[in-house]
N, C-alpha and C positions, 0 to 999 in steps of 0.2 A: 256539114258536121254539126252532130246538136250538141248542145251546152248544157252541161247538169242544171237542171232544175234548182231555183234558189228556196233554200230550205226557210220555212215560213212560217214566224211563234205563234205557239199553241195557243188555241182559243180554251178559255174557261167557261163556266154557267154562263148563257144567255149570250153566248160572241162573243166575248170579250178578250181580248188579248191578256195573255199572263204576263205583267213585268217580269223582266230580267233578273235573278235574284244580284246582289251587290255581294259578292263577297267577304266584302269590307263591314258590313253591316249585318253580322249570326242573329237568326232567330229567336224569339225569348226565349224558347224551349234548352236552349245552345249558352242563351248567357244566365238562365235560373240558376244551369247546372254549373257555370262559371264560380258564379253568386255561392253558392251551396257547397261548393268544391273549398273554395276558398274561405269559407266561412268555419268549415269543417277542419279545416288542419289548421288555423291560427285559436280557435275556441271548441276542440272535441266536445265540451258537454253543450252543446249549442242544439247537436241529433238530439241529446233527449229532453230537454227543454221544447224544442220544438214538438215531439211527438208528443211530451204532456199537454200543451196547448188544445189540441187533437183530439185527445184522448178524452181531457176535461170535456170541451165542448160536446162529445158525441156520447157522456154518459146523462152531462144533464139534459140532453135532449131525449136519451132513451128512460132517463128517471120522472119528466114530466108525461112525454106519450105514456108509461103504465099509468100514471094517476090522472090522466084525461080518458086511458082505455083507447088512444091514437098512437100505436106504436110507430106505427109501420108511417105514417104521415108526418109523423115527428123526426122519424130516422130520415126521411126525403129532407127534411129542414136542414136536419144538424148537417149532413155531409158537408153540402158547398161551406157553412159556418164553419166546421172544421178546419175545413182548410184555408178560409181567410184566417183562421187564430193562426193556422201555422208559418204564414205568408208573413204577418202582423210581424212575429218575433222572428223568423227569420232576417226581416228584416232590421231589426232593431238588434239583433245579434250580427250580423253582418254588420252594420255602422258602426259598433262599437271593438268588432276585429279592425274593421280599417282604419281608426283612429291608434289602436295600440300597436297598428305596424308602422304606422309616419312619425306617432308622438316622440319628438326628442330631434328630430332629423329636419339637417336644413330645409328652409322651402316649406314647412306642416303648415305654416299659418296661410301661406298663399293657395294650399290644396281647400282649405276649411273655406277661404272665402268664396270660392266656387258654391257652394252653398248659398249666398244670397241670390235672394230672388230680384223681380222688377223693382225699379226705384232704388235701386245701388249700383256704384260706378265703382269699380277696382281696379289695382292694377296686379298683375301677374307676376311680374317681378319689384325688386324690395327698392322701397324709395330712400333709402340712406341701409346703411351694410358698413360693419366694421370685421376686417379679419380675424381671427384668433390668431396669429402667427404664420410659419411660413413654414413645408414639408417640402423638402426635395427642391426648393426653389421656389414654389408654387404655393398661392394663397390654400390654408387649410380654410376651407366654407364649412366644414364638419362644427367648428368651433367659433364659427363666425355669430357676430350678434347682429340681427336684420330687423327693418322696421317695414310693416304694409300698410297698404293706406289704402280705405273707405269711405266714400261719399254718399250719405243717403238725406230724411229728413232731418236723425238726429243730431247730423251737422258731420266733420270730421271726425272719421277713427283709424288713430294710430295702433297700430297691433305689431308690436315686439318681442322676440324669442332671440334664445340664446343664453349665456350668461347673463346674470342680475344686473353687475354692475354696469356692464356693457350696453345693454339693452335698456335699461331707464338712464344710461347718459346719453344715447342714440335719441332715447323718445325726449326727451326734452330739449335738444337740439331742434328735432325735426317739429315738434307745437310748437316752437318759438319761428320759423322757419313756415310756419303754412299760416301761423296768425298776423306775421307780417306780409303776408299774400291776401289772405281774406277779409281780414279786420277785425274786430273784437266781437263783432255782432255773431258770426259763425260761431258755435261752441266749438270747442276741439276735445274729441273723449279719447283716454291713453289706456290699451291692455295691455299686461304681459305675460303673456304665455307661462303658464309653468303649476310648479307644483307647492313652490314656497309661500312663503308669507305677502300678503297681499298680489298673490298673482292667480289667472284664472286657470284649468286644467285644459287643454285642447279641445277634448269633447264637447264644453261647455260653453266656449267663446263664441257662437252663432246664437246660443240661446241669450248671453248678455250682452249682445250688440241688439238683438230685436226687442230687449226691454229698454233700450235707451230711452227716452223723451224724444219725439218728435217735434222740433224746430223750424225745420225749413223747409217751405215747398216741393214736390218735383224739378218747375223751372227753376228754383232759387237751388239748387244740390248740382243739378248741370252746368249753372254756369261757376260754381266752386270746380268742380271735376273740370272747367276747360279753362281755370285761371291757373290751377296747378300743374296744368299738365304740360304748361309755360316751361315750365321750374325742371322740365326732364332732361331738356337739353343743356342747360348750363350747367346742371348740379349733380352730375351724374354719380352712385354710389359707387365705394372701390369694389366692385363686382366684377369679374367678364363681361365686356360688350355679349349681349344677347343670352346672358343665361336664361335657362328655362327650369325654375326653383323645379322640385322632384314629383313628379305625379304619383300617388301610389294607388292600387288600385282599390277603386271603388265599388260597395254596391248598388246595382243599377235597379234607379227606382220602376223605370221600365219593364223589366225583366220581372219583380217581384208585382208591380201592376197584372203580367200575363200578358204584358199585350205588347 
């Protein structure tokens, strides 16, 4: 009795076996249109923003090709520029819808720190948390004031959201609480999230944590990141064990790369 033949993946150019596509992981084609979709109903004038971008770039390219008398070589230029102008701001319109759908909402600050690059240690959920009250039984986190915590060169950064007052008695708690961990040599830098007086906007907390002053080494940032991370077990914030602050959805620099 013979046995079906085992079905055997398709080779590509030159032999080559095609990977399996992953499911799990859409094409850029798949998460542009995500990126675009999404970008398009939290900021409608973002489509014509974008198509002026476009539009600019492919008329100065058709207004120097007439006065070089290289139309046609100039229009070969402008296209692909074109459409990096439209990529450029799409991009920058997208990051700025996904900050105005998290901004105010528990969790915004630990989505933002996702955003640091090599040479910073964070943590994902909040290192001290005070509730706002209590709904139904149940801590309201809607109103809660949280503090997250950053390790890099320019030493410790506290970053607090929530109510005002809540939120700079949390952070002064929590620098007085990491400078007797570290010692006075680490700096300790405190932000607050917001819109008031002396606080920063959410959009903007990445760009004034990377102008901090750098202080302390690579090694010297790691072994701050692995003296506090002493401090999780004992001093655990009034959170749910295991919360996962709110992901909201972002644009993927992948996707607007093309690749």
């Amino acid at each position: 009795m013979s046995t079906p033949a085992q079905t055997e993946p398709k080779k590509g150019l030159f032999g080559r076996k095609k990977k399996p596509k992953d499911p799990n992981k859409p094409g850029w084609f798949k998460q542009f249109r995500q990126v675009f979709a999404m970008t398009r109903k939290a900021d409608p004038a973002s489509v014509w923003w974008i198509l002026l971008a476009a539009l600019a770039v492919l008329v100065v390219g058709l207004l120097i090709g007439l006065w070089l008398d290289q139309v046609v070589y100039l229009m070969i230029l402008a296209v692909p520029l074109a459409l990096l102008a439209a990529m450029i701001v799409l991009g920058r319109r997208a990051e700025r819808a996904a900050f105005a759908q998290i901004e105010g909402k528990p969790g915004a600050a630990s989505a933002v720190l996702q955003q640091l690059r090599r040479g910073w240690f964070y943590d994902q959920e909040p290192v001290a948390a005070e509730a706002g009250g209590q709904v139904r039984g149940m801590r309201d986190l809607h109103n809660a004031a949280m503090v997250f915590r950053a390790v890099g060169k320019p030493g410790v950064v506290l970053i607090a959201e929530g109510p005002a007052g809540a939120a700079k008695r949390l952070t002064v708690a929590e620098t007085r609480k990491v400078t007797r961990v570290v010692g006075d040599e680490v700096p300790v830098h405190t932000i607050v999230v917001g819109r008031g007086e002396g606080q920063v906007p959410l959009p903007k907390v990445i760009k004034t944590v990377k102008k901090l002053p750098r202080q302390i080494s690579n090694d010297e940032a790691l072994a701050v990141q692995q003296r506090l991370k002493a401090l999780v077990g004992r001093n655990r914030p009034p959170v749910p064990a295991g919360m996962d602050p709110m992901r909201p959805p972002r644009a993927s620099r992948r996707a607007l790369r093309g690749k």
